[in-house]
N, C-alpha and C positions, 0 to 999 in steps of 0.2 A: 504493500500500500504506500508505503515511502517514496518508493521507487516512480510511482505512478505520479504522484503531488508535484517530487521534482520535476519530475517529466514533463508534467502540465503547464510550472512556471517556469520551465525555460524553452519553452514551446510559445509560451503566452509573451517573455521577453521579447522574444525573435521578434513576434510580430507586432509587438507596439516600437522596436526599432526600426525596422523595414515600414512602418507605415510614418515615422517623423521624419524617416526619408526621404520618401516621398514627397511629404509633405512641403519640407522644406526646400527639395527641389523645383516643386512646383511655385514654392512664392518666390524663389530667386528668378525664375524664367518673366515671371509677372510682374517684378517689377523693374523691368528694363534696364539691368545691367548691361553694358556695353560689352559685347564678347569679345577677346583677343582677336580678332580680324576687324572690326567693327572702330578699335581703337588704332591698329595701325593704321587703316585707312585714312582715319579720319588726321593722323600727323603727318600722314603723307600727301595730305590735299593741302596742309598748313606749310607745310614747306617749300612746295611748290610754288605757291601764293606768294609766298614770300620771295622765293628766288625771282620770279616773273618780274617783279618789282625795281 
């Protein structure tokens, strides 16, 4: 019966970590981080800009 209880809460762990994962994956996407492509880009239109100059 020990054996089972543990079993239960580290089965029941697992899935409340894989679900704040989730979670928290989902609110970094939502609130519009700039992704590593997103940011080179965007210094390399400012450099340009600047050299044209």
């Amino acid at each position: 019966m020990m054996i089972f209880i543990l079993a239960c809460g580290y089965l029941f762990t697992v899935y409340l970590l894989l679900a704040l994962a989730k979670r928290s994956q989902r609110e970094a996407a939502m609130s519009g981080f700039p992704t590593a492509s997103e940011d080179e880009a965007e210094q390399n239109v400012s450099l340009t800009s600047e050299a044209l100059k």
